[in-house]
C-alpha positions as CSV (number, residue, x, y, z in Angstrom):
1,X,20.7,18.4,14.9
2,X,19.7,18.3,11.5
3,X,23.1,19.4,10.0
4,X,24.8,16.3,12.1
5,X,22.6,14.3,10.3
6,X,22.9,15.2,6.8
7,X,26.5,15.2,7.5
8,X,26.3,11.8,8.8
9,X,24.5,10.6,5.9
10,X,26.6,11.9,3.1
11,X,29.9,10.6,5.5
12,X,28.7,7.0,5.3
13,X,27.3,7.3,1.6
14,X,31.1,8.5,0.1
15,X,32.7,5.4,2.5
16,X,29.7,2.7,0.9
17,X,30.7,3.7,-2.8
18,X,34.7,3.3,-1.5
19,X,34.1,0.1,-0.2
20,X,31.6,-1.3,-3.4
21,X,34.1,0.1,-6.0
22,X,37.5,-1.5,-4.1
23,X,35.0,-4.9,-3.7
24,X,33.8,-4.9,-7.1
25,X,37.7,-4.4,-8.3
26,X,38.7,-7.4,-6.3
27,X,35.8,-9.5,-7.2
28,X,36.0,-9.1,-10.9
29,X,39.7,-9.9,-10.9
30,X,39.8,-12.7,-9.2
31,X,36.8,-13.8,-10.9
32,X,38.5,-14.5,-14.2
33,X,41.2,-16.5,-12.2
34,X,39.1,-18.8,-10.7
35,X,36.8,-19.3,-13.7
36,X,39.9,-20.4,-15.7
37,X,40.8,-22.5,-12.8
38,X,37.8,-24.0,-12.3
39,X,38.1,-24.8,-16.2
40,X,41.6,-26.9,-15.8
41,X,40.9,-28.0,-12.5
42,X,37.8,-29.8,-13.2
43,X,36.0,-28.5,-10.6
44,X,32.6,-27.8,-10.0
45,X,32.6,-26.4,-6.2
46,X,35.3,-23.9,-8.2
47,X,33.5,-23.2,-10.7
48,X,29.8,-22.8,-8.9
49,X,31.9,-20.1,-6.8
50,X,33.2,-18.4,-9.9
51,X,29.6,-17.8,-11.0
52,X,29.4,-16.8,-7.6
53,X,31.5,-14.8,-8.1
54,X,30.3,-13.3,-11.3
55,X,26.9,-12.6,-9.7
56,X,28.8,-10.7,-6.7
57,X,30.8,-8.4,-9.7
58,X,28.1,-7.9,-11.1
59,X,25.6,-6.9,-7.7
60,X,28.4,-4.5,-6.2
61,X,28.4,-3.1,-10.0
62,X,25.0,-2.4,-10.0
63,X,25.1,-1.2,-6.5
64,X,27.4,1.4,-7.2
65,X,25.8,2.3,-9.8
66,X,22.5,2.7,-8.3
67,X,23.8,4.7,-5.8
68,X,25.8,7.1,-8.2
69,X,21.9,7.3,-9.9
70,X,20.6,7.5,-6.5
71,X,23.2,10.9,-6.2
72,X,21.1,12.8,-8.7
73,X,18.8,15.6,-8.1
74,X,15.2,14.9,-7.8
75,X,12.8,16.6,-11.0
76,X,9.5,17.0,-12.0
77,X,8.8,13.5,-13.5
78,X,11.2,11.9,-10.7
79,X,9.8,13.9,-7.6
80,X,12.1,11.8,-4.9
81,X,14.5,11.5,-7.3
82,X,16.6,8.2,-8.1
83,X,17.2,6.8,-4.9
84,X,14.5,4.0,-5.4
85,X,17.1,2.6,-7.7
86,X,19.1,1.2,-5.1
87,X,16.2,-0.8,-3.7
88,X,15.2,-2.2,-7.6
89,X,19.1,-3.1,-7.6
90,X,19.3,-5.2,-4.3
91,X,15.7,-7.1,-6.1
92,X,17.8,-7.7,-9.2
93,X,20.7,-8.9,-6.7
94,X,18.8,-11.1,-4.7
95,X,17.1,-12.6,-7.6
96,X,20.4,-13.3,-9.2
97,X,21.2,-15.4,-6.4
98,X,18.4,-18.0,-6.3
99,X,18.7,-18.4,-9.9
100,X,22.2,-19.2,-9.7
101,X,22.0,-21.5,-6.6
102,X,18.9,-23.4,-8.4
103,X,21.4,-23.6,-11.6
104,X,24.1,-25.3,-9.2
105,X,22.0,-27.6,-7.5
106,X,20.5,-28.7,-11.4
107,X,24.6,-29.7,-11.9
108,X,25.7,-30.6,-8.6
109,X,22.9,-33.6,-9.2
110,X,24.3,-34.7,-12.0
111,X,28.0,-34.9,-10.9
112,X,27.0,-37.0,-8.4
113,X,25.6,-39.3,-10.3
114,X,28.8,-39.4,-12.1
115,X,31.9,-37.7,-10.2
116,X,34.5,-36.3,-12.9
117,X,38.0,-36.8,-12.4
118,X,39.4,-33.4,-10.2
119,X,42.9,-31.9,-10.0
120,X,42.5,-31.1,-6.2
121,X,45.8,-29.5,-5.6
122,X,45.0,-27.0,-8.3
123,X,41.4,-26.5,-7.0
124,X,42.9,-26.0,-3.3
125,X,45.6,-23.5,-4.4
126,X,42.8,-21.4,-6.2
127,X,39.9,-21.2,-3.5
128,X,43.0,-20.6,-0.8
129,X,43.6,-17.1,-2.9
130,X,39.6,-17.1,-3.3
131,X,38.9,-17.4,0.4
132,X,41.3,-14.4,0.9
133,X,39.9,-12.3,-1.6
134,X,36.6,-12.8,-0.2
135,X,37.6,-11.9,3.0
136,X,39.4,-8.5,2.2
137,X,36.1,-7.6,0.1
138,X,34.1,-8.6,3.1
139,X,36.0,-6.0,5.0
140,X,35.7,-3.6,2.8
141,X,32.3,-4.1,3.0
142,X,32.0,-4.2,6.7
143,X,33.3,-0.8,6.9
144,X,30.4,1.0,5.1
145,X,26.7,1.3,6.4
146,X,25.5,-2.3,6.1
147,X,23.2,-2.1,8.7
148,X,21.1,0.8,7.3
149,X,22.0,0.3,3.7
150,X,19.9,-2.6,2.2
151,X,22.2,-2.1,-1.8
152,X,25.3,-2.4,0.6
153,X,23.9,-5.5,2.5
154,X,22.9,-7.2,-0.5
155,X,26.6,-6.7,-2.2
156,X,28.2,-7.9,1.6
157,X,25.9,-11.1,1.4
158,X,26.9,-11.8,-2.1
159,X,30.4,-11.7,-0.8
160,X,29.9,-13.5,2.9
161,X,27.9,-16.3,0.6
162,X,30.8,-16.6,-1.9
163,X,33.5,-16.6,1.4
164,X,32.0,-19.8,2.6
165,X,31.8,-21.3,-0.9
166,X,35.7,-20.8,-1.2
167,X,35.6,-22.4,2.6
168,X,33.5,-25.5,1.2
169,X,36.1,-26.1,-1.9
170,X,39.0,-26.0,0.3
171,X,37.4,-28.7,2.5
172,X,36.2,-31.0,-0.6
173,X,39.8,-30.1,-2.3
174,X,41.4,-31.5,1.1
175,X,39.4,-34.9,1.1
176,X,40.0,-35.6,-2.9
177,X,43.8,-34.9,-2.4
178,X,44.0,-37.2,0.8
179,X,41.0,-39.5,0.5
180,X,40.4,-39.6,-3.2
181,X,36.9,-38.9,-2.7
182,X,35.3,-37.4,-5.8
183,X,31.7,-37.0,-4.1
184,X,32.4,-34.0,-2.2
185,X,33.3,-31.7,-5.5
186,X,29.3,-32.0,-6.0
187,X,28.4,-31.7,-2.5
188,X,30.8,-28.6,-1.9
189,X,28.9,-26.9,-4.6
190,X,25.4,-28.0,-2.9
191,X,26.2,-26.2,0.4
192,X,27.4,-23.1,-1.6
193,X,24.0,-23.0,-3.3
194,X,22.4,-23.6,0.0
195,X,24.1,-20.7,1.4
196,X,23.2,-18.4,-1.8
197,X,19.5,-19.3,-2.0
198,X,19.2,-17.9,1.7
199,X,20.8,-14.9,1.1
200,X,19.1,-14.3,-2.0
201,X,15.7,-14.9,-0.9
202,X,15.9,-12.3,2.1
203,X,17.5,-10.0,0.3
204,X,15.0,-10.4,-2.5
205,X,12.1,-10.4,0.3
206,X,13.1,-7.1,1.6
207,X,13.4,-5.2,-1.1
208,X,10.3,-6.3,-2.5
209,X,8.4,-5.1,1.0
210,X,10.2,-1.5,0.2
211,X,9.2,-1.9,-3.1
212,X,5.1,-2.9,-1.7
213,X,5.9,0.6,0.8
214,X,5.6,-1.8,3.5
215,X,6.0,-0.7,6.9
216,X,9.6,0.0,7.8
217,X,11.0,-2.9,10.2
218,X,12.6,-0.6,12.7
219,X,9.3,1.1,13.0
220,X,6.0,0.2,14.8
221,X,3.1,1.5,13.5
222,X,1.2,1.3,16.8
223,X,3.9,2.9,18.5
224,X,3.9,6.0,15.9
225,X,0.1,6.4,17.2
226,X,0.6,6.1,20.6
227,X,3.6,8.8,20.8
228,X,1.7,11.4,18.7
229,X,-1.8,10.6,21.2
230,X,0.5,11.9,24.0
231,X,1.2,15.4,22.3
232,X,-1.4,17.7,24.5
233,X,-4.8,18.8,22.5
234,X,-4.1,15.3,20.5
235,X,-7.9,14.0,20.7
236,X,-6.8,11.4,17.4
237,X,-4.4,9.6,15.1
238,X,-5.5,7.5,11.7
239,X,-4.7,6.8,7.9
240,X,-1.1,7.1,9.1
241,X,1.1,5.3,6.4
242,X,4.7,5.3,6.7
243,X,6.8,3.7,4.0
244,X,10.6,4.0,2.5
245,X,11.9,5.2,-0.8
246,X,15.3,3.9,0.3
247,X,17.4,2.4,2.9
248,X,16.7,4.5,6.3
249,X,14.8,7.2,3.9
250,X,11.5,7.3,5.7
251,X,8.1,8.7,4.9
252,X,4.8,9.8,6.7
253,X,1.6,11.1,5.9
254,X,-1.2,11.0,8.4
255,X,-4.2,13.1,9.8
256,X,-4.2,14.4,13.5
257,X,-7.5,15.5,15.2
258,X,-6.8,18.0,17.5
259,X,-9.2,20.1,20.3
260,X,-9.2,23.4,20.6
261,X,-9.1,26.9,18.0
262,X,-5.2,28.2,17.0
263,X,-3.3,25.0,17.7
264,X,-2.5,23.4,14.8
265,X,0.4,24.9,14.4
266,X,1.8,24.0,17.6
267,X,0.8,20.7,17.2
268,X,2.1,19.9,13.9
269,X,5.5,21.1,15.0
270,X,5.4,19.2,18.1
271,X,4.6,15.9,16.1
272,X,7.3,16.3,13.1
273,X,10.0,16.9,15.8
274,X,9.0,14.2,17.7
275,X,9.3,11.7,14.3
276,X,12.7,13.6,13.4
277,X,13.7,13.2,17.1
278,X,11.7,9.8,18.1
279,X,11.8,7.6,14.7
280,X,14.1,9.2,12.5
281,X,11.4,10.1,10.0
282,X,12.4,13.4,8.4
283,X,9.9,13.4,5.7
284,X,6.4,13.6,7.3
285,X,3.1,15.0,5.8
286,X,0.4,15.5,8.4
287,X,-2.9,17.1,8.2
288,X,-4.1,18.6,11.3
289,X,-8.3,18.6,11.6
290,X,-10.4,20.1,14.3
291,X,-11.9,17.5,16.0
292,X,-15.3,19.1,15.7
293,X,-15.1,19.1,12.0
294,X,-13.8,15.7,12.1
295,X,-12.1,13.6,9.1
296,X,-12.3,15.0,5.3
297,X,-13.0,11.7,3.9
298,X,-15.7,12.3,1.9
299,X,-17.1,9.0,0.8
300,X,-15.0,6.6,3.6
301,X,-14.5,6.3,6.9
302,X,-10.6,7.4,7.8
303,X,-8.9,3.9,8.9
């Protein structure tokens, strides 16, 4: 069970650098085109989704490379390793994004107060090539371990946001070229920066739980307890703390109180099988007490 794991693991981490390295090749190309664009065009739903843009090179460049960091072998000083990397890099992501959408919504106010002439068969023509860029990326994207992987959601959500952005300048390019109305340049941009700020504050709240070694989402602490109580000889469960260092990386430490002389063995076996088996947790550190002895806290009561 434990080779189909690893195996599993190191399948969907070579297809997650694949699909950030293709993304991040797309994105940075077509970057340039639609900052020049946005430049002649006049256009600042264009040019709000170039920085966009910008922000997504740069997030599936710092992806990758946290998870090429990530890669290397754990030492003395850096016990577990790099792998925390990737969770500091989808912070730095999701902060990117909110300071980008604030930025936008500073300059969106200020067109609308005075709309600038915009060349909206140029800007269409652009986010039309933008909107399929986006969606190949996306793709890309969709094919690695986004679900599991907060670095690769982060990149994908950069990429979904930046999608829809190209979807609002093709709609404000459409009502200039056929309405003549100059408004919805500004309010194009607004509902791209409404989209990023969303995806950058829940990436940025995530990470920053992982960061706090916050209980993992997909597990419940309470249930963790109540599995292990069922083990036979089990008399009690506490100071259990489980936490992540990455993406679907969990760790456990906790104290179990069992009854009887000569089974602590048994029953630490029992327990770390039924994380492995149960919870996914591989990486578990559990002292086993008599329950006669009780807790080895010293100076506090075990929570």
């Amino acid at each position: 069970m434990g080779h189909n794991h690893s195996h599993s693991h190191g399948h969907s981490h070579t297809n997650n650098k694949k699909a950030l390295l293709w993304s991040f090749l797309l994105i940075a190309g077509y970057m340039v085109v639609e900052g020049i664009g946005g430049f002649l065009t006049n256009s600042l739903a264009l040019l709000s989704d170039a920085g966009h843009m910008l922000s997504d090179a740069a997030a599936l460049g710092l992806s990758l490379f946290a998870m090429k960091l990530g890669e290397k072998k754990a030492t003395n000083l850096k016990t577990y390793g790099f792998k925390r990397f990737e969770i500091i890099a989808a912070a730095l992501n999701g902060l990117t994004l909110i300071i980008i959408s604030l930025y936008i919504f500073v300059e969106a106010y200020h067109r609308m107060a005075n709309p600038p002439e915009v060349q909206s068969l140029g800007m269409l023509t652009i986010s039309v090539i933008g909107l399929l860029v986006n969606i190949l990326a996306a793709w890309m994207l969709m094919r690695g371990d986004k679900e599991e992987n907060l670095n690769v959601r982060s990149a994908f959500l950069h990429v979904l946001g930046d999608m829809l952005g190209s979807v609002g300048a093709i709609v404000a390019a459409l009502l200039i070229y056929f309405f003549g109305w100059g408004l919805a340049d500004p309010i194009a941009s607004i509902f791209v920066a409404i989209l990023i700020i969303i995806s950058g504050w829940r990436i940025t709240k995530e990470s920053f739980h992982i960061l706090m070694e916050g209980t993992p989402e997909q597990i419940k602490l309470a249930e963790v307890k109540e599995e292990i109580m069922k083990i036979p000889l089990v008399r009690d469960v506490h100071d259990i703390h489980v936490w992540s260092i990455t993406s679907g990386v969990f760790m456990l430490s906790g104290h179990i109180s069992v009854e009887g002389k000569g089974t602590h063995d048994h029953v630490l076996r029992a327990a770390q099988t039924l994380l492995h088996d149960r919870f996914g947790i591989d990486h578990s550190t559990l002292q086993v007490e008599a329950e006669e002895q009780g807790c080895p806290c010293a100076h506090e009561p075990c929570n």
